[in-house]
MDTraj code that builds the backbone (N, CA, C; nanometers):
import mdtraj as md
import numpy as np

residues = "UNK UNK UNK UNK UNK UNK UNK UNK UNK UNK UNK UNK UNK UNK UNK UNK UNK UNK UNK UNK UNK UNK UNK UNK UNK UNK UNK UNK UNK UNK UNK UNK UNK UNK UNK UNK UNK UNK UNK UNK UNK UNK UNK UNK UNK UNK UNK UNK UNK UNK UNK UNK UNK UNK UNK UNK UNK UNK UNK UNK UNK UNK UNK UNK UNK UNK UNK UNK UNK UNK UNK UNK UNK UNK UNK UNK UNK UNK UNK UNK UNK UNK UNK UNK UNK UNK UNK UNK UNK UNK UNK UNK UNK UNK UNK UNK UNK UNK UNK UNK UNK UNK UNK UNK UNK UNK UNK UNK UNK UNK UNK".split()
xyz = np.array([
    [-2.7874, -2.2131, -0.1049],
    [-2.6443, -2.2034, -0.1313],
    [-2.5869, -2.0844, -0.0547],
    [-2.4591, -2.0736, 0.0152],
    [-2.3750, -1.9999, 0.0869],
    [-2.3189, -1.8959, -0.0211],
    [-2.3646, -1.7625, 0.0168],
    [-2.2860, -1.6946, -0.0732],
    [-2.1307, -1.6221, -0.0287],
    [-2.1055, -1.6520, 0.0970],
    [-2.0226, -1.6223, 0.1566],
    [-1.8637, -1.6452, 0.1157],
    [-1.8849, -1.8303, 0.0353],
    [-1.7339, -1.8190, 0.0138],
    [-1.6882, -1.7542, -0.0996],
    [-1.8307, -1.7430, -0.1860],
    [-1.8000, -1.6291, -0.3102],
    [-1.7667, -1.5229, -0.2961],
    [-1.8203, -1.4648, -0.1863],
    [-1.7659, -1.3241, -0.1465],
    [-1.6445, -1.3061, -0.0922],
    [-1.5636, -1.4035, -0.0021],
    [-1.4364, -1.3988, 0.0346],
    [-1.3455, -1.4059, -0.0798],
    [-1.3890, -1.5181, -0.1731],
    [-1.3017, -1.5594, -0.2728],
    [-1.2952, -1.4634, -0.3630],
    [-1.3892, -1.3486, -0.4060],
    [-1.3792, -1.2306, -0.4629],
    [-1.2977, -1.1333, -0.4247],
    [-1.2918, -1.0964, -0.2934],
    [-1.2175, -1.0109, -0.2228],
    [-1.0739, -1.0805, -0.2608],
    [-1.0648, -1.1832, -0.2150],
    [-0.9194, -1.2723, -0.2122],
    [-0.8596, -1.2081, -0.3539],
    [-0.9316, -1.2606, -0.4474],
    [-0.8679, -1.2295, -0.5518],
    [-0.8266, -1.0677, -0.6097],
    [-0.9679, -0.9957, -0.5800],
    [-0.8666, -0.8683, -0.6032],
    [-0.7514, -0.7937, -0.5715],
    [-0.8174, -0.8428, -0.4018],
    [-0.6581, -0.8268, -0.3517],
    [-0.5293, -0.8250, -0.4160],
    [-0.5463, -0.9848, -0.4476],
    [-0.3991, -1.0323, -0.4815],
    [-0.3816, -0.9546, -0.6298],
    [-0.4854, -0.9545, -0.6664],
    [-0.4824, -0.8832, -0.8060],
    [-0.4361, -0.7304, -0.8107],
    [-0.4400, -0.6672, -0.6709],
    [-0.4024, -0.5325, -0.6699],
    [-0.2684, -0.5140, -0.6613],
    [-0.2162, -0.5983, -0.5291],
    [-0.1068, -0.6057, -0.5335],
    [0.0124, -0.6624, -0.6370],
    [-0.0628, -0.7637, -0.7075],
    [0.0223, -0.7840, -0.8221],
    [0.0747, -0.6644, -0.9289],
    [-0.0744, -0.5947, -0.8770],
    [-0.0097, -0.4802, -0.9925],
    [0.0282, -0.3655, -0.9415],
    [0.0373, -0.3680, -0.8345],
    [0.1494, -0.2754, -0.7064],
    [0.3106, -0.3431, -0.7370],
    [0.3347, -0.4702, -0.7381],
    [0.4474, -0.5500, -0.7522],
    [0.5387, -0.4900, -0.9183],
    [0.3947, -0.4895, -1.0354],
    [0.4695, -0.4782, -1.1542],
    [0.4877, -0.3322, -1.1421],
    [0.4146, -0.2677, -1.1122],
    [0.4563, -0.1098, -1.1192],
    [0.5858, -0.0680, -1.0799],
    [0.5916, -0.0911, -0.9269],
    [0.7212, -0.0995, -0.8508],
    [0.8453, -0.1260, -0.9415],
    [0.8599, -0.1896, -1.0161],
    [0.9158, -0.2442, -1.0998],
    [0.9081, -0.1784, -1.2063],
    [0.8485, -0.1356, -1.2829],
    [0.8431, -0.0297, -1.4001],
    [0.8695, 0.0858, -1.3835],
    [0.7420, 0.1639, -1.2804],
    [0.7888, 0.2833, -1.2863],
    [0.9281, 0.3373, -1.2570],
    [0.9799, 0.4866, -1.3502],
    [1.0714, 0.5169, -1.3832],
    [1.1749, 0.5608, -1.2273],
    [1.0791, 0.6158, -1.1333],
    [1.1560, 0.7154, -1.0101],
    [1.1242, 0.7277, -0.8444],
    [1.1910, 0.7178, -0.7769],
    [1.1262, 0.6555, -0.6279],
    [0.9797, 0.7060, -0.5973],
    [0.9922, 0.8617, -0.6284],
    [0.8769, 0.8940, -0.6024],
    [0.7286, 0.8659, -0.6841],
    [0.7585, 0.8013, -0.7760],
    [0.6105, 0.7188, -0.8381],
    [0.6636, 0.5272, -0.7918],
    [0.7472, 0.5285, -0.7917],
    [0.7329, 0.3856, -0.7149],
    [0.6634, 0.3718, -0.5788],
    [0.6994, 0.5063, -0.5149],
    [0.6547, 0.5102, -0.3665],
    [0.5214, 0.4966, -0.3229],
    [0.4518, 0.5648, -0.4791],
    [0.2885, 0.5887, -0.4832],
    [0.2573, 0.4085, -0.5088],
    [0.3098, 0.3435, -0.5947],
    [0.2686, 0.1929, -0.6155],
    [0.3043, 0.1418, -0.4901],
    [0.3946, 0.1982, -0.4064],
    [0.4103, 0.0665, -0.3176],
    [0.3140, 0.0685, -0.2045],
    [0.2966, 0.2059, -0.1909],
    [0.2029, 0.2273, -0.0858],
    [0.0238, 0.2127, -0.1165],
    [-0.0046, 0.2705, -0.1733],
    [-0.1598, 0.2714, -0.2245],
    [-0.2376, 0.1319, -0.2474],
    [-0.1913, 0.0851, -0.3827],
    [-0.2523, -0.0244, -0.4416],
    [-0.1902, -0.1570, -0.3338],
    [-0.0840, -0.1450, -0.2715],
    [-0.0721, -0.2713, -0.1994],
    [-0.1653, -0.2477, -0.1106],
    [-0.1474, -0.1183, -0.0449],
    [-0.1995, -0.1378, 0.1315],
    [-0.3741, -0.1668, 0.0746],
    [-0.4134, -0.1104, 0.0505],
    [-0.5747, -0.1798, -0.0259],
    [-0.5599, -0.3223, -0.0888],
    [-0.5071, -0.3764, -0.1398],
    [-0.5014, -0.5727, -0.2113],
    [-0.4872, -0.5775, -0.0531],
    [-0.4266, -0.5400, 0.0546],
    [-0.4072, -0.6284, 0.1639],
    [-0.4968, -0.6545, 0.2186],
    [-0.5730, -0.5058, 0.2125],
    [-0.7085, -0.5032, 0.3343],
    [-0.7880, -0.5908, 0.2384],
    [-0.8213, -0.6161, 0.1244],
    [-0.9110, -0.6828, 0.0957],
    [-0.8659, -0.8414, 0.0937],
    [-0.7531, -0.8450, 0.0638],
    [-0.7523, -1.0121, 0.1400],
    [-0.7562, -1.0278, 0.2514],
    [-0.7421, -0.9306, 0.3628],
    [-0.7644, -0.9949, 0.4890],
    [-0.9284, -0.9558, 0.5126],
    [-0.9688, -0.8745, 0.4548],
    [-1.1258, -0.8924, 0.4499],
    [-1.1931, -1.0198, 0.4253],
    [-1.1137, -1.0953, 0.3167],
    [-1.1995, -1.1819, 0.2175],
    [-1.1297, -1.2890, 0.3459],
    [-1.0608, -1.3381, 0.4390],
    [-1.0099, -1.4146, 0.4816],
    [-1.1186, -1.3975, 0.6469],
    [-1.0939, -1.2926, 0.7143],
    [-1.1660, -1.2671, 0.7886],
    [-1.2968, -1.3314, 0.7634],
    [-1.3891, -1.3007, 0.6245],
    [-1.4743, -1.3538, 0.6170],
    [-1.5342, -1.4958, 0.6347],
    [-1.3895, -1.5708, 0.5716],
    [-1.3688, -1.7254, 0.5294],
    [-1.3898, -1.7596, 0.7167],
    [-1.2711, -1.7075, 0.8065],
    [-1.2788, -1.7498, 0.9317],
    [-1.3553, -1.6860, 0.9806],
    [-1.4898, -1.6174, 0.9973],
    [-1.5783, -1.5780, 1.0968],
    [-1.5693, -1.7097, 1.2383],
    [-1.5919, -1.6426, 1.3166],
    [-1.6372, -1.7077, 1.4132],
    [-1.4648, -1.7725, 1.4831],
    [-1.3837, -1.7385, 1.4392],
    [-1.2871, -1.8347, 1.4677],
    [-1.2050, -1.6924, 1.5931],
    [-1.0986, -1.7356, 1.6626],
    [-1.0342, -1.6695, 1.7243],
    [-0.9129, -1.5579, 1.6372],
    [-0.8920, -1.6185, 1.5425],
    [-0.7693, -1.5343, 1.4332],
    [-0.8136, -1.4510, 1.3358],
    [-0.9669, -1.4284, 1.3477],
    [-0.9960, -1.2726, 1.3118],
    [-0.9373, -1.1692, 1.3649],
    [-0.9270, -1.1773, 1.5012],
    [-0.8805, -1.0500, 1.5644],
    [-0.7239, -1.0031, 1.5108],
    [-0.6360, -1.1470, 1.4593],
    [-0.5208, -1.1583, 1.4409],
    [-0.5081, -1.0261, 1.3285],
    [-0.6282, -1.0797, 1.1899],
    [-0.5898, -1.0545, 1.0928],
    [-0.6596, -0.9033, 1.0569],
    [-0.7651, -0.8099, 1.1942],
    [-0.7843, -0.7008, 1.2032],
    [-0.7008, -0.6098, 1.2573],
    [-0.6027, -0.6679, 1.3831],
    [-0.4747, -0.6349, 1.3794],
    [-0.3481, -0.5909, 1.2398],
    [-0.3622, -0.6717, 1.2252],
    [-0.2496, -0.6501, 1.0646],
    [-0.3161, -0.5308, 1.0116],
    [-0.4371, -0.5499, 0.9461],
    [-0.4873, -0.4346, 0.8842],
    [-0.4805, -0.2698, 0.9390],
    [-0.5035, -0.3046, 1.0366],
    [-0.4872, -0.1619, 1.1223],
    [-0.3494, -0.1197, 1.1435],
    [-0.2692, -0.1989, 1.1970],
    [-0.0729, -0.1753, 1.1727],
    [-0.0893, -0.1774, 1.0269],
    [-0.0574, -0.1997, 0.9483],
    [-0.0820, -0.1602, 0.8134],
    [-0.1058, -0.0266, 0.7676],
    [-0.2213, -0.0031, 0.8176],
    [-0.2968, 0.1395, 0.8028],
    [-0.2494, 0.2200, 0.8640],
    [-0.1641, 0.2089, 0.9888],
    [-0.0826, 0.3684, 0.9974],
    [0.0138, 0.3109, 1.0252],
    [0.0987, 0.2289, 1.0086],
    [0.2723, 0.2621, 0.9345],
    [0.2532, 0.2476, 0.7795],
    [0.2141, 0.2382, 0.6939],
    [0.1956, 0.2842, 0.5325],
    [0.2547, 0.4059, 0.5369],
    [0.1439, 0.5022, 0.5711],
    [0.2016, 0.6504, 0.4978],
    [0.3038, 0.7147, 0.6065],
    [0.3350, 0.6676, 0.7110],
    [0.4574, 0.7007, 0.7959],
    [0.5368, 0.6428, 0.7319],
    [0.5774, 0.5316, 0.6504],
    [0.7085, 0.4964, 0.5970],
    [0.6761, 0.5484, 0.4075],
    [0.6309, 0.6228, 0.3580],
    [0.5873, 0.6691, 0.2211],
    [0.6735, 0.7995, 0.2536],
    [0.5768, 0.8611, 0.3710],
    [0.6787, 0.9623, 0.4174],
    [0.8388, 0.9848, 0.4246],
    [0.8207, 0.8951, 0.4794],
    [0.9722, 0.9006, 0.5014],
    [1.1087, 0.8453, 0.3699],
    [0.9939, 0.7697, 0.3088],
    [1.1056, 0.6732, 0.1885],
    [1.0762, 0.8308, 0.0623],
    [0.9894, 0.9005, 0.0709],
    [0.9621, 1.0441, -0.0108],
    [1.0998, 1.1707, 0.0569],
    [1.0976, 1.1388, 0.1952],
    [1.1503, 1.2949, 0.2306],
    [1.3308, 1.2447, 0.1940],
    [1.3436, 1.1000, 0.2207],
    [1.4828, 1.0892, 0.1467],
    [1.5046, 1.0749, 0.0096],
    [1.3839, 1.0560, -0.0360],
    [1.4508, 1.0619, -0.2384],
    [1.4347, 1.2016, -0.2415],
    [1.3654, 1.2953, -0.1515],
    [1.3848, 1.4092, -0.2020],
    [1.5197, 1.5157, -0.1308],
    [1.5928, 1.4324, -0.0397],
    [1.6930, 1.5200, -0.0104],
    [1.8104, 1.4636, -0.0885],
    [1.7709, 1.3513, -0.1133],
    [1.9104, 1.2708, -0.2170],
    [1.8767, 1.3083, -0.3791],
    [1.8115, 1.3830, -0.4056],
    [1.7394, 1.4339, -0.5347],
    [1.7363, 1.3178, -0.6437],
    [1.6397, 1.2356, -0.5716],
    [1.6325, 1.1235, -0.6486],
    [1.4960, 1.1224, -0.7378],
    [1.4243, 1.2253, -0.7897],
    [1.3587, 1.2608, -0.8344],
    [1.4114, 1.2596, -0.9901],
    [1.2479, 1.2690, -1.0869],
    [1.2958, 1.3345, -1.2303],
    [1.2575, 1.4863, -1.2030],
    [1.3512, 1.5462, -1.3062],
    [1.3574, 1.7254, -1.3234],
    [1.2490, 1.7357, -1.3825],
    [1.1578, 1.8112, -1.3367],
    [1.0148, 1.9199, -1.3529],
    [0.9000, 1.8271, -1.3390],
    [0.9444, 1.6689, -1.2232],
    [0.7982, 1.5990, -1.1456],
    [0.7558, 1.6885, -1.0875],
    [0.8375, 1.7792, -1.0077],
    [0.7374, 1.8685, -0.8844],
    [0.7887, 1.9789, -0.9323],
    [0.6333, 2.0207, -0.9463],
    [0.5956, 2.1714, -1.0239],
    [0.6051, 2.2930, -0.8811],
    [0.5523, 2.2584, -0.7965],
    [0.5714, 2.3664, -0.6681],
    [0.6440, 2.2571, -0.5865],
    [0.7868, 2.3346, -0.5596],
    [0.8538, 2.3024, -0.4350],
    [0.8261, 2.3793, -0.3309],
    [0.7798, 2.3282, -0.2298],
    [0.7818, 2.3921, -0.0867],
    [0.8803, 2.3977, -0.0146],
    [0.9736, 2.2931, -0.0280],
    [1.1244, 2.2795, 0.0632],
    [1.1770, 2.3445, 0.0404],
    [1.2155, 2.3597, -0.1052],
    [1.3525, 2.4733, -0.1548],
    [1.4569, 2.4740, -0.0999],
    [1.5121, 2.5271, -0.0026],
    [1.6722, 2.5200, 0.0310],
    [1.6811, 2.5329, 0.1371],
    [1.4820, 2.4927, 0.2236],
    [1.4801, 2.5291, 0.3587],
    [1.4897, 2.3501, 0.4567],
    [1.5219, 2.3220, 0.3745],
    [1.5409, 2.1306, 0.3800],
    [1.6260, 2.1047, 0.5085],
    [1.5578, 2.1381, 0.6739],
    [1.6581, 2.1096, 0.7826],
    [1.6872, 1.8977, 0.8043],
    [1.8451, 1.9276, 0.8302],
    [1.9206, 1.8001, 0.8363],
    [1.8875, 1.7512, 0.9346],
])
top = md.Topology()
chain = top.add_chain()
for i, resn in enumerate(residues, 1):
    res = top.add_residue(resn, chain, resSeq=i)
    for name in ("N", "CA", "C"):
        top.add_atom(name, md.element.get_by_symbol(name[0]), res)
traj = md.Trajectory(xyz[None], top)
């Protein structure tokens, strides 16, 4: 017996299972900057592991390369756009009062 599609189909599912709960968080949590942490973290991992578990399914095929591509764009625009969706809730003070215990910016915040 092939243990292979068990192993894709495992991956598959956590994946989706991570991101689902990247999706409800997003949605619950109270303030950009803990939404920002759900949107980024737990998705960008459910992704890589479904395109792991998919990669696996297509070995041998030409649209692996497709779907090691994605993963890697994935992997560095994530925290370049976390960054950036963070440095504007924090100049629009879209924060809750006393999340961040040490401010480093303070009032040195260039426009």
């Amino acid at each position: 017996m092939n243990p292979w599609p068990w192993i894709s189909g495992t991956l598959m599912l956590s994946g989706a299972t991570l991101a689902l709960t990247a999706a409800i968080a997003i949605v619950r949590f109270p303030d950009t900057l803990t939404r920002m942490h759900a949107a980024t973290k737990p998705q960008v991992v459910g992704l890589i592991l479904v395109l792991q578990g998919a990669a696996i399914e297509l070995f041998g095929h030409g649209n692996v390369w497709a779907l090691v591509l994605v993963g890697v764009f994935t992997l560095l625009t994530a925290p370049v756009v976390a960054h950036l969706i963070g440095r504007t809730a924090y100049r629009e003070q879209r924060h809750r009062d006393g999340l961040l215990t040490v401010n480093e910016l303070g009032d040195n915040v260039d426009d």
